[in-house]
LUMGU-657996 format. One line per field, with one value per residue (C-alpha): residue number from 0; residue in three letters; chain; z, y, x. Coordinates in steps of 0.2 Angstrom, whole numbers, plus 5000, padded with zeros to 4 digits. Layout:
i <- [NUM; ...]
aa <- [Ala; ...]
ch <- [A; ...]
zz <- [Z; ...]
yy <- [Y; ...]
xx <- [X; ...]
//
This chain:
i <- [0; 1; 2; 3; 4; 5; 6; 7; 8; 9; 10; 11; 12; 13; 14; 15; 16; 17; 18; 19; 20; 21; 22; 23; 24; 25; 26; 27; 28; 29; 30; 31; 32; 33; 34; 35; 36; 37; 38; 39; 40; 41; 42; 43; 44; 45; 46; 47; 48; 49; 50; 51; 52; 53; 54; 55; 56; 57; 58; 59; 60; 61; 62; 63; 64; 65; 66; 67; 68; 69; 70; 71; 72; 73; 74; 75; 76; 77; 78; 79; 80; 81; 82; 83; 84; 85; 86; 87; 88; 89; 90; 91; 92; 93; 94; 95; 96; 97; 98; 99; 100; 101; 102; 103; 104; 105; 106; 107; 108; 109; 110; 111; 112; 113; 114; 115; 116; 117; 118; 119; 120; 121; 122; 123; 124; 125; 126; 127; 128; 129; 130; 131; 132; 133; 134; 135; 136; 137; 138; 139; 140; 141; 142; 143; 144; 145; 146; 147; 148; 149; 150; 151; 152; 153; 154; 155; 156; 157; 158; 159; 160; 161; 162; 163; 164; 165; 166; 167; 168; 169; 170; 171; 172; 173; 174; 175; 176; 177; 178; 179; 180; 181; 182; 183; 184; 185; 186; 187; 188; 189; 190; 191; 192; 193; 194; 195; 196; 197; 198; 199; 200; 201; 202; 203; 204; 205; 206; 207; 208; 209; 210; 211; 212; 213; 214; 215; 216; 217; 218; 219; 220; 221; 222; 223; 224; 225; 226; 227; 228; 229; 230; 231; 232; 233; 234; 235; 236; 237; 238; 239; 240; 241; 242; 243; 244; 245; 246; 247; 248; 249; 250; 251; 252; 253; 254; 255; 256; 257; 258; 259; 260; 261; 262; 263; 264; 265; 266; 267; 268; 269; 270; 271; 272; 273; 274; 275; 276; 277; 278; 279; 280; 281]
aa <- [Unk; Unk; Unk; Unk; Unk; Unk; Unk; Unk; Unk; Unk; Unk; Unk; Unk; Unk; Unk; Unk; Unk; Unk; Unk; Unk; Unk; Unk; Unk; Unk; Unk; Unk; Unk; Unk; Unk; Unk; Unk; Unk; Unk; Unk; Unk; Unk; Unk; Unk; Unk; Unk; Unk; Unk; Unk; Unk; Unk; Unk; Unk; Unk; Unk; Unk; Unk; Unk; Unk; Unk; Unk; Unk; Unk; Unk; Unk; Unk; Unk; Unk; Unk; Unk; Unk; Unk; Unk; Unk; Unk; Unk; Unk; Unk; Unk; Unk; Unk; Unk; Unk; Unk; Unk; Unk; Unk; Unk; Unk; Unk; Unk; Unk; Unk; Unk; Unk; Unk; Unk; Unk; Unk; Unk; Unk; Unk; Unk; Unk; Unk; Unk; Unk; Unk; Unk; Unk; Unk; Unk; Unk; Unk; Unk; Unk; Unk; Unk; Unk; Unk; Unk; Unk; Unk; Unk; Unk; Unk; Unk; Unk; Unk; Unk; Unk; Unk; Unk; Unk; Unk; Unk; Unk; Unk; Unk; Unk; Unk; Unk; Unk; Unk; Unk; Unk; Unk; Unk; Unk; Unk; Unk; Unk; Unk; Unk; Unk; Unk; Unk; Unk; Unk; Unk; Unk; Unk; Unk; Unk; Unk; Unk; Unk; Unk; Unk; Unk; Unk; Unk; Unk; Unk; Unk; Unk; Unk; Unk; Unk; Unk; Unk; Unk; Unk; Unk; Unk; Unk; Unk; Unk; Unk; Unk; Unk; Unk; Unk; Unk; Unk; Unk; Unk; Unk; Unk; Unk; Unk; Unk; Unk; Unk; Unk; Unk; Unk; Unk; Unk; Unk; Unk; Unk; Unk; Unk; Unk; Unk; Unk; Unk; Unk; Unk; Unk; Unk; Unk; Unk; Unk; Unk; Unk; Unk; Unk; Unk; Unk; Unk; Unk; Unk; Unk; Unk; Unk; Unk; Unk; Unk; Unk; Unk; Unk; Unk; Unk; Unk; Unk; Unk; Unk; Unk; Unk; Unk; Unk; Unk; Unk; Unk; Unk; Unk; Unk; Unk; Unk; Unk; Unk; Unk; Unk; Unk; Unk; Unk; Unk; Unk; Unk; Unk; Unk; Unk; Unk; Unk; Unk; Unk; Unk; Unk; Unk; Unk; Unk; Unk; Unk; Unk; Unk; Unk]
ch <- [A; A; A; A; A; A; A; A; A; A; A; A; A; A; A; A; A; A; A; A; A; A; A; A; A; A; A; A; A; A; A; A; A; A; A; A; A; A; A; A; A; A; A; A; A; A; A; A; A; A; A; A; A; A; A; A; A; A; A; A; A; A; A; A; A; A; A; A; A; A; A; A; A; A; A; A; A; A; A; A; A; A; A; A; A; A; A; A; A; A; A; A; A; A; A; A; A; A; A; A; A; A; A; A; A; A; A; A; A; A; A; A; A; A; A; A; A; A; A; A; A; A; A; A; A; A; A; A; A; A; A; A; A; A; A; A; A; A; A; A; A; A; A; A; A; A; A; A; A; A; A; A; A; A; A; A; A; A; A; A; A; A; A; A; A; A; A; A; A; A; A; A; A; A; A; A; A; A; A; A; A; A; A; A; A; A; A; A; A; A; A; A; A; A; A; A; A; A; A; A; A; A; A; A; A; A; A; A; A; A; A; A; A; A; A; A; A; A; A; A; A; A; A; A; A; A; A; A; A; A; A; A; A; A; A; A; A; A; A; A; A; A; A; A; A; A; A; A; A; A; A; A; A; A; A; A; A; A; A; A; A; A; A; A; A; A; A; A; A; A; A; A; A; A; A; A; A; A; A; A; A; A]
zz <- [5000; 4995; 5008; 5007; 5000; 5013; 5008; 5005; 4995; 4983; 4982; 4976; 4962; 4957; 4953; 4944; 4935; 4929; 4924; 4911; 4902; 4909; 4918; 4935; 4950; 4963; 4980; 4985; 4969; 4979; 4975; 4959; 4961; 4975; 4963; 4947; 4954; 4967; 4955; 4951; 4970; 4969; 4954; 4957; 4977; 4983; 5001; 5003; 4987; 4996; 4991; 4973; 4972; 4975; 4964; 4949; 4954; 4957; 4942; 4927; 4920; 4904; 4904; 4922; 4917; 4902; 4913; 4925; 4908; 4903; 4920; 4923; 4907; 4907; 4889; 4891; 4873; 4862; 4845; 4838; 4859; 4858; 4840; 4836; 4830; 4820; 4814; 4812; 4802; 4791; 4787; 4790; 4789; 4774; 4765; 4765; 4761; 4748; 4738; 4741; 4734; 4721; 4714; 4718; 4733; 4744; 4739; 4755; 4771; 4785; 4800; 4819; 4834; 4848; 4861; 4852; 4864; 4857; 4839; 4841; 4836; 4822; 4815; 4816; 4808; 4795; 4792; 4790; 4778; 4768; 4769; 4763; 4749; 4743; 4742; 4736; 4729; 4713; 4705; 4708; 4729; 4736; 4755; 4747; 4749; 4767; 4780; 4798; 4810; 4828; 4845; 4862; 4874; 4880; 4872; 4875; 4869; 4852; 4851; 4852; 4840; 4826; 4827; 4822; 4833; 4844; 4857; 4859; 4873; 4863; 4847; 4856; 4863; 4851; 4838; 4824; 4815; 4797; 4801; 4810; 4796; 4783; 4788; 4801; 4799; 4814; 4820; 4832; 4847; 4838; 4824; 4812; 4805; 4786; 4778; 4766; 4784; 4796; 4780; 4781; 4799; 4804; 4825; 4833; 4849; 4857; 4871; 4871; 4880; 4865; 4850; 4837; 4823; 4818; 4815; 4802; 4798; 4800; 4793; 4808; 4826; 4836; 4853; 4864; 4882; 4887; 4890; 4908; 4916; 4911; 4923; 4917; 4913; 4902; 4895; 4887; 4880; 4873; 4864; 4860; 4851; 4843; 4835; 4827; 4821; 4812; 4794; 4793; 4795; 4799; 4812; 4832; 4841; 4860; 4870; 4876; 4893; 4890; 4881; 4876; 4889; 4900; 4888; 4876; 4861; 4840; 4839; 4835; 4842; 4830; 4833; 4823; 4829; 4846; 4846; 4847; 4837; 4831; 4818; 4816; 4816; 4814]
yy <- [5000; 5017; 5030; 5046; 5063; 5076; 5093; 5101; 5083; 5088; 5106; 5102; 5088; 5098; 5113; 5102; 5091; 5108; 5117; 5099; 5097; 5113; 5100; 5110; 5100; 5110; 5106; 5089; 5081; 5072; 5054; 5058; 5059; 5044; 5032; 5037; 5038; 5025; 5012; 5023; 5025; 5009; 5008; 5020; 5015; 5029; 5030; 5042; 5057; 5065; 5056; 5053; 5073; 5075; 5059; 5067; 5084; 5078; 5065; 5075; 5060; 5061; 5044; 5046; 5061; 5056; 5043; 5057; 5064; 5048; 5042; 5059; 5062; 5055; 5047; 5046; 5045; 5038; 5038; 5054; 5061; 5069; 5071; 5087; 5094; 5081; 5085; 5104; 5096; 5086; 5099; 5116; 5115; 5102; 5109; 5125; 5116; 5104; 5122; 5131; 5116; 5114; 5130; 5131; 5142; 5129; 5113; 5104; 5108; 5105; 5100; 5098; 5085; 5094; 5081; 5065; 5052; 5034; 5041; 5040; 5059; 5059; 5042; 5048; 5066; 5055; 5043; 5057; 5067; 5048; 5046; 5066; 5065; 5050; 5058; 5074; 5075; 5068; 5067; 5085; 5081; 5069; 5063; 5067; 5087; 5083; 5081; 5079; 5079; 5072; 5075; 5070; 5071; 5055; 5044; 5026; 5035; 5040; 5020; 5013; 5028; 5023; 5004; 5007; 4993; 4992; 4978; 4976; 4988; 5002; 4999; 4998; 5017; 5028; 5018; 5022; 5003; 5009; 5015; 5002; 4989; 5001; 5006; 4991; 4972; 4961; 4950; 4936; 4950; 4966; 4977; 4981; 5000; 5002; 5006; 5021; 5030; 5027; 5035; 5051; 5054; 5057; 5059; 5067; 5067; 5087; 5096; 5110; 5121; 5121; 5132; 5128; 5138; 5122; 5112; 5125; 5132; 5124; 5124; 5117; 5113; 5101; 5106; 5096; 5090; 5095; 5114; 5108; 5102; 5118; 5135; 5149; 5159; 5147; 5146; 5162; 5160; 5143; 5151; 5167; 5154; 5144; 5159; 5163; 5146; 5144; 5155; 5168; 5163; 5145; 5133; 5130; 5118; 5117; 5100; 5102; 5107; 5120; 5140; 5154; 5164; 5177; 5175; 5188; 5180; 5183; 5170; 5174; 5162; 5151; 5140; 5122; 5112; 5118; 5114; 5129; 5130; 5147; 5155; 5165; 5183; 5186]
xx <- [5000; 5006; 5009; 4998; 5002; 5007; 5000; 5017; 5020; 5006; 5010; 5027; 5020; 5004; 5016; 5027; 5012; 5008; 5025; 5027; 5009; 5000; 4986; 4980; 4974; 4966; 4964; 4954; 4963; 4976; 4970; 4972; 4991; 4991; 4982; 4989; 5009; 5008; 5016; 5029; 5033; 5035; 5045; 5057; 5061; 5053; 5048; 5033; 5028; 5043; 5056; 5050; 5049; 5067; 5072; 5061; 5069; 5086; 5088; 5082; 5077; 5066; 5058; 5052; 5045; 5038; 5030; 5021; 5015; 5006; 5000; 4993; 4982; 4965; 4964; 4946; 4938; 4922; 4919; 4910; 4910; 4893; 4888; 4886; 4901; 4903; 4884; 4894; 4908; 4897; 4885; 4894; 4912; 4913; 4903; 4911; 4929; 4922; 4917; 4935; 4944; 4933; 4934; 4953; 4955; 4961; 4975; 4973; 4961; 4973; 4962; 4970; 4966; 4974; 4970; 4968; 4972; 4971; 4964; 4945; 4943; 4954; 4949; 4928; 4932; 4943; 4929; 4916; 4925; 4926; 4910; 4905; 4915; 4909; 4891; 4896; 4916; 4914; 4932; 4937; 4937; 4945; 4951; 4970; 4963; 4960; 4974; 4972; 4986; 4982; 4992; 4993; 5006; 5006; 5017; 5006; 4991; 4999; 5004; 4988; 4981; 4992; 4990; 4971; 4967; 4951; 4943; 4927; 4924; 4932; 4924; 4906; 4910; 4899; 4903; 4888; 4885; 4887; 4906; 4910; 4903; 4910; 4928; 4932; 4936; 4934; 4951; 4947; 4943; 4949; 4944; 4956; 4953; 4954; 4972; 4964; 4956; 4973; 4982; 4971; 4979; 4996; 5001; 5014; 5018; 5016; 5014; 5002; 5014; 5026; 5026; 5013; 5024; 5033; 5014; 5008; 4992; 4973; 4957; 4946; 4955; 4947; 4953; 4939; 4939; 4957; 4955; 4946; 4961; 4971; 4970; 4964; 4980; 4985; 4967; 4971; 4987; 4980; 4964; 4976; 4986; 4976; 4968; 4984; 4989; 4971; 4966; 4955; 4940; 4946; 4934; 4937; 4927; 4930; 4920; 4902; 4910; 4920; 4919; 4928; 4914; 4925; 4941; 4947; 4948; 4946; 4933; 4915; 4902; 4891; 4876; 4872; 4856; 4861; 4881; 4891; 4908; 4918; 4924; 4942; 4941; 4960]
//
């Protein structure tokens, strides 16, 4: 049994869970740390959160750290989480970037998952645009004018994302029957996701603290369900940044949870059979 965290123990860690991936824990989170470090305690020969502070302080060692990153992010995801922005993405955003490719404005609609855990965001929008474009591309559209990057800080997240494999529990997770019958094939207990969708999305490792100059410019950013666990200063640099890294007029879409309400930012607020998403003033 791991010991329990001291109040100075989980000032110390909170601060420093918060200086490498920007994830605040107010007070009355301490389990969170206890159940979510204890093996590492244990791992590293730690006596009590005490002395794993000083040997995480002490050592400067990336893996450990990488391993407080990993154990620390929640990772918690479904398939198409709660509809309606992909309802947006189907029938306000596609629409909008079918017409600019078409007529030559755009070459390739860059779309971002900033948060996209074990792939089930990427992999849906992915599937959707598929499926969009197949009703409505002709030959002049193609998935080839679509690229979408997904990141996530944790490093065993990103591995499961990319193998594009799924048990049973996971597929089941908002999983709509068509898509799952259409894009997947079933392997003894897993199911194996399409070459042509895993193709459409590349993953990278990031922090969102880092610089977005090196990822580019996008279209649409999906930036949903991660902004909660951040404090509010770095809220505002976050929204501040991700305005600048999207094109005029480009798409943001935060989770059903979160808003831009009480931040100064260049987005303007729109409304889609009750979803909200903005748009890019900048």
């Amino acid at each position: 049994m791991s010991p329990s965290i001291t109040a100075n123990e989980f000032d110390l860690l909170r601060t420093y869970i918060e200086q490498q991936c920007g994830i605040s824990l107010h007070n009355g989170k301490e389990y969170l740390i206890e159940s979510r470090l204890a093996n590492l305690l244990v791992e590293t020969a730690s006596k009590n959160f005490g002395d794993f502070y000083l040997k995480l302080r002490n050592s400067n060692d990336a893996k450990l750290r990488e391993k407080i990153i990993d154990a620390m992010t929640t990772n918690e995801t479904l398939w198409f989480r709660d509809n309606g922005p992909y309802v947006t993405l189907e029938e306000v955003l596609l629409p909008q970037m079918e017409k600019a490719v078409r007529e030559g404005r755009k070459f390739k609609v860059r779309i971002w998952s900033a948060a996209s855990s074990t792939g089930q965001e990427p992999y849906s929008i992915a599937m959707i645009i598929d499926s969009y474009l197949a009703r409505h591309g002709g030959t002049s559209v193609l998935p080839t004018h679509f690229e979408i990057l997904g990141t996530d800080i944790s490093p065993s997240a990103l591995f499961l994302a990319m193998a594009g494999r799924y048990d049973q529990i996971s597929i089941e997770r908002g999983m709509r029957a068509e898509y799952r019958d259409r894009y997947f094939r079933q392997q003894d207990r897993i199911w194996l996701l399409d070459d042509r969708i895993k193709k459409m999305v590349t993953f990278k490792k990031f922090n969102l603290q880092d610089s977005f100059a090196a990822l580019g410019a996008f279209d649409i950013v999906f930036c949903r369900n991660v902004a909660i666990y951040f404090s509010d200063i770095f809220k505002q640099d976050l929204f501040e940044r991700m305005s600048q890294t999207l094109t005029p007029g480009g798409f943001f879409l935060l989770g059903s949870a979160e808003s831009l309400s009480g931040y100064k930012t260049n987005f303007a607020m729109r409304d889609h059979k009750g979803s909200i998403y903005y748009v890019n003033k900048a």
